[in-house]
C-alpha positions, 0 to 999 in steps of 0.5 A, a space after each residue: 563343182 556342177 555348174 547350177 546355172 545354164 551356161 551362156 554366151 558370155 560366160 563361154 567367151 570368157 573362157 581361155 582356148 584350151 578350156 573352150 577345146 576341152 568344153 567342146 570336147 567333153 561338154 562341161 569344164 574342166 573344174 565340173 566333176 563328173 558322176 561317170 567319166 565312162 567314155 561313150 562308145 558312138 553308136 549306129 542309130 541313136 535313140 528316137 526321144 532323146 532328152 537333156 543335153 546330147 553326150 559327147 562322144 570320144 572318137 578312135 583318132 582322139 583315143 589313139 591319139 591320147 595314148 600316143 601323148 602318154 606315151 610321149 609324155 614319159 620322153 624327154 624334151 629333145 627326144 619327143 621333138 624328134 619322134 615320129 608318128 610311126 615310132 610311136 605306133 610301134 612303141 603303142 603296139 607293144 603295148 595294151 590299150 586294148 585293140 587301139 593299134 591292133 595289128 589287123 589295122 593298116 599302118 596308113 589308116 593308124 597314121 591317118 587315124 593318128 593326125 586327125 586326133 592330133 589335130 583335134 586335141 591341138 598337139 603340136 610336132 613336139 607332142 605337147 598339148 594343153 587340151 590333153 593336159 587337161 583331159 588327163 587331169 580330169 579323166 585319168 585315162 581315155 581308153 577302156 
């Protein structure tokens, strides 16, 4: 369902915090259904006449950060509450998310990398998250 209406102040209000994250994220609700759910990739210099509304786009730190979620999500309760950050890079490393965590990358940059994009999608210390429960039921999957 495609929102017909602009949408307002109040209506953005009504929303509950999780649907106001992954608005902000993505630029629409998590009911709207996308034609493309293509991630955009930022670029240098950004068109000179641009119209409509501006596309959102997903950063390194929320892409690697959503891969490590995954990865967390198959865990159990008790062993999710005690992984760490760096087990979890190792763990991503074998994997293919394609040059997420490649090994040129430095471990304190994937580490940085990886807080920031926890901070953004609001997973808490035992990898739990609405927004990216969201983000997975709308968009399958994050990287490319």
């Amino acid at each position: 369902m495609i929102r017909k209406h602009s949408f307002g102040l109040m209506d953005y209000l009504l929303l509950s915090e999780e649907e106001r994250d992954f608005y902000n994220l993505t630029g629409r609700l998590p009911l709207e259904r996308s034609d493309d759910v293509k991630i955009e990739v930022a670029k240098t210099k950004p068109p000179i006449n641009k119209c409509g509304r501006p596309s959102k786009t997903y950063h390194i730190n929320e892409r690697r950060a959503y891969c490590l979620w995954l990865i967390a999500k198959e865990m159990s309760e008790d062993k999710r509450a005690k992984t760490t950050n760096r087990k979890l890079i190792e763990l991503a490393k074998k994997m293919s998310f394609h040059g997420l965590f490649a090994d040129t990358t430095s471990q304190a940059t994937l580490e940085q990398s990886i807080s920031r994009g926890k901070k953004t999608l609001k997973i808490n210390q035992k990898w739990n998250s609405k927004v990216c429960d969201l983000l997975e039921r709308d968009i399958h999957k994050l990287q490319r």
